[in-house]
N, C-alpha and C positions, 0 to 999 in steps of 0.2 A: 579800217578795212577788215581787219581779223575778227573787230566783233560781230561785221556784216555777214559773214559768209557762212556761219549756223546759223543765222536766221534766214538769208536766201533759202538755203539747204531744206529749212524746215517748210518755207513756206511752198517748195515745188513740192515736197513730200504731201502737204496739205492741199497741193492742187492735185495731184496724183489719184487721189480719194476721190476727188469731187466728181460727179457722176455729170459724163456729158460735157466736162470741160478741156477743149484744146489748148493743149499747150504747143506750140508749137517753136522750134528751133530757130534763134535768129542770132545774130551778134550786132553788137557794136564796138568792137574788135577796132583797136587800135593798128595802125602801122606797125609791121612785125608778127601781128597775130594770123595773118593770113596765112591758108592750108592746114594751122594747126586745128583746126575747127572739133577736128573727131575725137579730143582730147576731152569737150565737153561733153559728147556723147558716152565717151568711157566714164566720164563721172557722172551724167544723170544713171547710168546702170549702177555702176559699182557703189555709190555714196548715195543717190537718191533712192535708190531700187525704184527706177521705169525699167519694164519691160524691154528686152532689145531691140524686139520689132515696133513697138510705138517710137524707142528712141529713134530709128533708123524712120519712120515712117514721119515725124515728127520735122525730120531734116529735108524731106521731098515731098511726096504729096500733101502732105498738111501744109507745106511752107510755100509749095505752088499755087495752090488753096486761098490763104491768107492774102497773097497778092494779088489776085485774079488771074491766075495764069494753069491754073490745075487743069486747062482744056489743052495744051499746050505742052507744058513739062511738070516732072515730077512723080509720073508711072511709066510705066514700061504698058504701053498701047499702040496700034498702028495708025500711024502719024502723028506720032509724037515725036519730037526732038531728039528723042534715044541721047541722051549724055548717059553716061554710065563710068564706074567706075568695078574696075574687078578684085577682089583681095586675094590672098593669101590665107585661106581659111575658112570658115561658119561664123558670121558676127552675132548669128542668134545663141551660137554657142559662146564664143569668146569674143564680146563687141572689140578688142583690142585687137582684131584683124584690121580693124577700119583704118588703124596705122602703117598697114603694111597691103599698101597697094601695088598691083601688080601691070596694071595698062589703064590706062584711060581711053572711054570710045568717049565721041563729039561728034554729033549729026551721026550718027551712025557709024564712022570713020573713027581707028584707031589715031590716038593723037598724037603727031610728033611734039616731041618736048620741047624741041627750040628753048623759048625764052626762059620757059617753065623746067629748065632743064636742073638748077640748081637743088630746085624744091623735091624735083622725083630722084633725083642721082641716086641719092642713099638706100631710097626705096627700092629702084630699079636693082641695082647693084644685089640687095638681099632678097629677092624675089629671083634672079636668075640664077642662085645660090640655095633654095629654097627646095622644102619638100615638094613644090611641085610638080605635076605630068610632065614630062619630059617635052611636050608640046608647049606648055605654058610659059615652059623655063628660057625656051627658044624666043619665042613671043618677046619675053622679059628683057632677052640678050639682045635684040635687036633694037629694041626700045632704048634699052641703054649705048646702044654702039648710034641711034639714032641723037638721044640729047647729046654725045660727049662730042657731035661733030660740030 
């Protein structure tokens, strides 16, 4: 496995070049790997050098695209599904915002955490803590007084 992973590395680097070629974001992500996803988005920037915006663009419209579904989800369009996620940050500046999410919309509706409440707690909890607008941070708290119930 250790010998695999500079030549993965190289070989996205070699598709990166390639003129006209989609790459687009997917897993096969084990049990446990779930919600860590943006982890690989921070390493195609940080170790492959993709662009932020392909990374990010790679993980929605290109990958709604690839399914047949980019008429549907995966931009921000009118009638479209609106799932969204909000950060803590610029991930074109720092993609490692993409870790530090701040609400989730779904159908357009902010989304209570319920079952998903494990996976954001931490999140939530450092976002209502956070440099954010004092509007946000509200938002945040709520969110988190919403999953701990």
């Amino acid at each position: 496995m250790e010998k695999a992973v500079p030549k993965a590395l190289n070989v996205f680097r070699m598709g990166l070049k390639t003129k006209g070629l989609k790459i687009v974001f997917g897993t096969d992500a084990v049990a446990g790997s779930h919600g860590r996803n943006f982890q690989e988005l921070v390493y195609r920037v940080k170790k492959g050098g993709q662009d932020p915006m392909q990374a990010i663009t790679s993980a929605t419209s290109l990958a709604a695209e690839s399914l047949g579904l980019g008429d549907r989800i995966g931009s921000i369009a009118p009638g479209y599904e609106a799932d969204l996620i909000a950060v803590d940050g610029d991930p074109l500046r720092d993609i490692t915002t993409m870790e530090r999410v701040t609400f989730v919309i779904k159908s357009g509706k902010v989304l209570e955490c319920g079952a998903l409440a494990p996976l954001f707690r931490p999140r939530l909890a450092a976002a209502a803590g956070s440099k954010l607008p004092a509007s946000k941070r509200r938002q945040a708290a709520a969110l988190q007084t919403e999953a701990l119930k």
